[in-house]
C-alpha positions in Angstrom: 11.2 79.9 9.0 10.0 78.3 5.2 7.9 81.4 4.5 10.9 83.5 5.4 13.0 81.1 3.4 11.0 81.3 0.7 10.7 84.5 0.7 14.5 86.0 0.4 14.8 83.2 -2.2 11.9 84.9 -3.9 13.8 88.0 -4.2 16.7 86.5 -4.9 15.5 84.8 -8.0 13.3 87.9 -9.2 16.2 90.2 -8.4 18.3 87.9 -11.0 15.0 87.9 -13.6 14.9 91.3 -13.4 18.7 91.5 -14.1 18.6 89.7 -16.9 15.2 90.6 -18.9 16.8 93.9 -18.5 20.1 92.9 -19.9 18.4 91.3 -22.8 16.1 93.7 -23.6 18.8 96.1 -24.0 21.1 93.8 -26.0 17.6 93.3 -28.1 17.0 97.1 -28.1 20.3 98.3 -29.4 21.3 95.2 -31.4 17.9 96.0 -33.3 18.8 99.5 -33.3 21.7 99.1 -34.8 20.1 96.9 -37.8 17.3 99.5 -38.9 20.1 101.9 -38.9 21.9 99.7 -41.1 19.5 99.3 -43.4 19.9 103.3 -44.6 23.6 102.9 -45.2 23.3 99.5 -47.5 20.3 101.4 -49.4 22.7 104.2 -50.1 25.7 101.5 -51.2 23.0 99.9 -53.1 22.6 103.1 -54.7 25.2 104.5 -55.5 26.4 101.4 -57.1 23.2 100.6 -59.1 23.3 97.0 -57.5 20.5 96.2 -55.2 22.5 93.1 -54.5 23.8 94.6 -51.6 20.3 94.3 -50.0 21.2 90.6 -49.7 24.4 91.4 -47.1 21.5 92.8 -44.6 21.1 90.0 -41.9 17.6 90.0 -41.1 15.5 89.0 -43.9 12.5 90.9 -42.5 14.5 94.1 -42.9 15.5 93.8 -46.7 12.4 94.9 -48.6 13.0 98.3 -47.2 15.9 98.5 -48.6 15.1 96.9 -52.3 12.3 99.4 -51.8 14.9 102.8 -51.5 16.8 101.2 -54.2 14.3 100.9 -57.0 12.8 103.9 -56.1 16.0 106.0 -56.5 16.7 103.7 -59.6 13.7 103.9 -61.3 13.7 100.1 -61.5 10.3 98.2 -61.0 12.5 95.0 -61.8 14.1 95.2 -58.1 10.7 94.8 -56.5 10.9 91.2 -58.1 13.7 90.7 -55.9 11.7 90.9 -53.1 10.6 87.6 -50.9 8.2 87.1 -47.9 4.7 88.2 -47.6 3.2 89.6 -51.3 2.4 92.7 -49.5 6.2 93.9 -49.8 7.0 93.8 -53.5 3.5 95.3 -54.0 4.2 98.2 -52.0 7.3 98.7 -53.4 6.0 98.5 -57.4 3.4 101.3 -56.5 6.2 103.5 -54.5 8.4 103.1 -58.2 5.4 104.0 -59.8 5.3 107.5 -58.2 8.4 108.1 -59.5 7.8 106.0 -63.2 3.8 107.4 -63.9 3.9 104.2 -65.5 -0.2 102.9 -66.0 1.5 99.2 -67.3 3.2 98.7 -63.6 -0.2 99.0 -62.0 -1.2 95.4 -63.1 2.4 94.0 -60.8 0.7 93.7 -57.3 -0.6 90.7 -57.2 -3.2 92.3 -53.9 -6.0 94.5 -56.1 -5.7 96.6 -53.2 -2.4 97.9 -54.2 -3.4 97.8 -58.0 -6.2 100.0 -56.8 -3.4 102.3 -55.0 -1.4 102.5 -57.4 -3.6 103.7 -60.3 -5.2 106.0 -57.6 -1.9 107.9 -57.2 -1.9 107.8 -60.7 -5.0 109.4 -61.9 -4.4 111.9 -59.1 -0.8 112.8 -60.5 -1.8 112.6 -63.8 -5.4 114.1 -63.3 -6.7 111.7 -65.8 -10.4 109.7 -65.5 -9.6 107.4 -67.7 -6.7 106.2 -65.1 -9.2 106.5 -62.6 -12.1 104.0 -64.5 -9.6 100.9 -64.3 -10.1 101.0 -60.1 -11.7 97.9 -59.2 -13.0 99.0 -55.5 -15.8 101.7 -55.9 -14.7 103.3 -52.8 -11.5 103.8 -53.9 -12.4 104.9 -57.6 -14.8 107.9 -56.0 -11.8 109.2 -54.1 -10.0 108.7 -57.3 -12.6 110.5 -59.2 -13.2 113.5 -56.1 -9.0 114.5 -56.3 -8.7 115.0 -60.0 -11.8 116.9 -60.1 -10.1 119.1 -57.3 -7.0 119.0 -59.2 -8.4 119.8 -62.4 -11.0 122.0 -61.0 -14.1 120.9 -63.1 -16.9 121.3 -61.2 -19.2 119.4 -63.6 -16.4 116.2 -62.9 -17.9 115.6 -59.6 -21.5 114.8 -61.5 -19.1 111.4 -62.3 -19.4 110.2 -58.4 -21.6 108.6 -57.5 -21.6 108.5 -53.5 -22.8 111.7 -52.1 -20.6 112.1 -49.4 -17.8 111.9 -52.1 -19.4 114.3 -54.3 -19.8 116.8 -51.4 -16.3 116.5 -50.7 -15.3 117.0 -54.5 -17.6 120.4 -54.4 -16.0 121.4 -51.3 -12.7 121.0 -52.6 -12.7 123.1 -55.6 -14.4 125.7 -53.5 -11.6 125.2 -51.0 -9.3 125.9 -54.3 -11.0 128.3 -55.9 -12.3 130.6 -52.8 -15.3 130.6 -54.3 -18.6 130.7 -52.1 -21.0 130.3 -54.6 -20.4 126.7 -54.7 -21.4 125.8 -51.1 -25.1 126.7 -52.9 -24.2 122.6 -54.5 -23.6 120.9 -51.1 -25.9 118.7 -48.9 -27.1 121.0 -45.9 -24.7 118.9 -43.3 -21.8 120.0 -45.4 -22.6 124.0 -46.0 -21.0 124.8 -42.6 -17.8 122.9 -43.6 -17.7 124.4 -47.1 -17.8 128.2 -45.4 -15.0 127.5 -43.3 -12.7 125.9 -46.1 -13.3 129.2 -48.3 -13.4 131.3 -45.3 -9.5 130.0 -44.8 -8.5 130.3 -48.7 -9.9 133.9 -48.0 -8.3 134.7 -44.7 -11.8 136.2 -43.3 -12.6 135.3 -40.1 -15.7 137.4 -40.2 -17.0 134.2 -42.5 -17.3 132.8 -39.5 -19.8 134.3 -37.9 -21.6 135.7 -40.3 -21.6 132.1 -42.4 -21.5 129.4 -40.4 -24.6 129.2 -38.9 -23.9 126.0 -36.1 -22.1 127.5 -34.1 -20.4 124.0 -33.0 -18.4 124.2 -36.2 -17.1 128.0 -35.4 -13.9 126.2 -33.8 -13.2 124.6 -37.4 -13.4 127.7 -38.8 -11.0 129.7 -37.3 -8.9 127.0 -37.4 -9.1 126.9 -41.7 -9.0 130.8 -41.2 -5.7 130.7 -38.8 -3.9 127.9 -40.9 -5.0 129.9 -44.2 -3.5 133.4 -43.1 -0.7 132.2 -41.1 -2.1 134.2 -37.9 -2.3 132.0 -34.8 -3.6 134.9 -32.9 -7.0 133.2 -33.8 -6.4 129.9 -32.5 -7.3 131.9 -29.2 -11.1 132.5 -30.7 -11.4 128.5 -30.4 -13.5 127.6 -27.6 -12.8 123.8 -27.3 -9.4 123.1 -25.7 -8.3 120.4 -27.8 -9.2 122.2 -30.8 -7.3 125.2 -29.4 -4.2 123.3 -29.0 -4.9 121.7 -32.5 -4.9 124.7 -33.9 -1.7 126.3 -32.6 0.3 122.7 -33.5 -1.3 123.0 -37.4 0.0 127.1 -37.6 3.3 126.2 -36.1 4.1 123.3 -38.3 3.0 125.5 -41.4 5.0 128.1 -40.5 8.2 126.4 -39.7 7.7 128.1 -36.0 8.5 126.1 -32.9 7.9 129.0 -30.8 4.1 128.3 -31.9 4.1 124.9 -31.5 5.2 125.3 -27.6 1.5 127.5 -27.8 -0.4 124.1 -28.0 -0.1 122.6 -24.1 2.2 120.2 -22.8 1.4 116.7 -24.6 1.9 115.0 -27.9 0.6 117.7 -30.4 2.8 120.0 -29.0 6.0 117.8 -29.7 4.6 116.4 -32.3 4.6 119.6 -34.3 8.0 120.8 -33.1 9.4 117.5 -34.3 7.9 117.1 -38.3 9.3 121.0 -38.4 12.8 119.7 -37.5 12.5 116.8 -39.9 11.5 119.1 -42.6 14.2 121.4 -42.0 16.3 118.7 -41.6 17.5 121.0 -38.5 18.1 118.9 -34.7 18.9 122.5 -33.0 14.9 122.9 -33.6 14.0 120.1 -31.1 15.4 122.3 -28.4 12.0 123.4 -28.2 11.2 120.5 -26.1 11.1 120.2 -22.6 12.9 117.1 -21.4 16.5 115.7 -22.2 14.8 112.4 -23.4 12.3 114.1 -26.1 15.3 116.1 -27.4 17.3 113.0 -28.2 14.4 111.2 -29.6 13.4 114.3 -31.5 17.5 114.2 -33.1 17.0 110.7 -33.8 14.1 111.3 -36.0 15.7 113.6 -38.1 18.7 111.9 -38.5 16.8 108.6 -39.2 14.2 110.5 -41.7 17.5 111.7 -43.5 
């Protein structure tokens, strides 16, 4: 008789945890909801009154930052980042987000972090396609990448000479061949990388042929016709792919290029798939596009993206 007791009482209580978890949890869910929301509209106040004061009225501290960030950005005011409190990380973010809007090599020094210095003049070589932006990156990792996309940028194959990690160079002669279509520079690559460098030019030259009569492992065929299919548009190639995954890949890459949901349903049923069909909605700021998905829920999640993203 206990043990039976016991037990309805167990289910009793349990019954009421469940009860109320679950009516917290959603209280939580949309009350939180509700604030990230938020957080777009006082941006836009902020705004369009050139006060980023009105950060201030948003409840939740944590959320703020976001918001001074929208507001400086759209200002062109590095001075709101100052505004900022909590962890460092925050206003340092923010000063190199202005900065990609400012191109100003002074506001580099702000973030206190010399990770986010070394962001911020990396965005800023790269936009500005200057070395000499480039030379004031304190990380060598970081000042190789630096050095690799203005050479790309700027095209100068004798630029890459200036890195000194191989892989990074390799990458730097791959990407102006990339740019340029031009073969004759895979001759400059590491052996490893030759294969890689065919397929890039093989998709800048939409010939598919490339890849069997270039690529001699025939384990990077697959990443070939995928360059080739995103290059010329044609997702009829995506079908030459022999790894599933790849295939799918492939069809979600072409689809999303092409502003075409239709190719986009082409890549299974799983994330890529819905993944693509959704970053084409938020770029054409267009819901009716997530009617491409299957289910109720990952229609209304795909509308809340794009009406969050804008």
């Amino acid at each position: 008789m206990p043990q039976k007791r016991f037990k309805k009482t167990s289910v009793v209580v349990a019954t009421v945890l469940v009860f109320v978890l679950g009516a917290f949890a959603y209280v939580r869910y949309h009350y939180r909801g509700d604030t990230y929301s938020s957080v777009k509209a006082f941006a836009k106040e902020a705004i369009a009154k050139k006060d980023p004061s009105v950060c201030a009225r948003i409840l939740m501290e944590e959320l703020r930052p976001d918001c001074y960030e929208q507001a400086a950005v759209a200002l062109s005011d590095s001075t709101v980042c100052g505004i900022i409190r909590g962890k460092q990380g925050w206003a340092d973010l923010c000063y190199v987000a202005v900065n990609k809007v400012t191109k100003d090599i002074a506001l580099c020094e702000k973030p206190k972090e010399q990770v986010w210095k070394d962001v911020c003049y990396n965005d800023l070589g790269r936009s500005l396609q200057d070395f000499s932006v480039c030379d004031k990156i304190q990380t060598q990792q970081n000042k190789d990448w630096c050095y690799r996309d203005v050479s790309i940028a700027k095209q100068e194959v004798s630029l890459c000479e200036k890195i000194p990690n191989n892989e990074n160079k390799n990458e730097c002669y791959v990407g102006i061949a990339k740019a340029k279509g031009d073969i004759a520079l895979c001759a400059k690559v590491s052996d490893v990388w030759k294969d890689v460098c065919y397929s890039v030019v093989a998709g800048t030259k939409k010939d598919a042929s490339m890849c069997d009569t270039r690529v001699s492992d025939k384990k990077k065929t697959d990443y070939c016709y995928h360059q080739v299919a995103l290059g010329s548009g044609d997702h009829g190639l995506c079908q030459k792919i022999v790894s599933a995954d790849s295939k799918n890949e492939c069809y979600a890459a072409v689809g999303e290029k092409q502003g075409d949901p239709a190719t986009c349903r082409l890549a299974g049923a799983g994330y890529q798939r819905d993944s693509c069909i959704q970053r084409i909605a938020i770029s054409k700021n267009d819901s009716s596009a997530c009617d491409a998905m299957d289910s109720a829920t990952k229609k209304n999640n795909c509308r809340m993206a794009v009406e969050d993203a804008h």
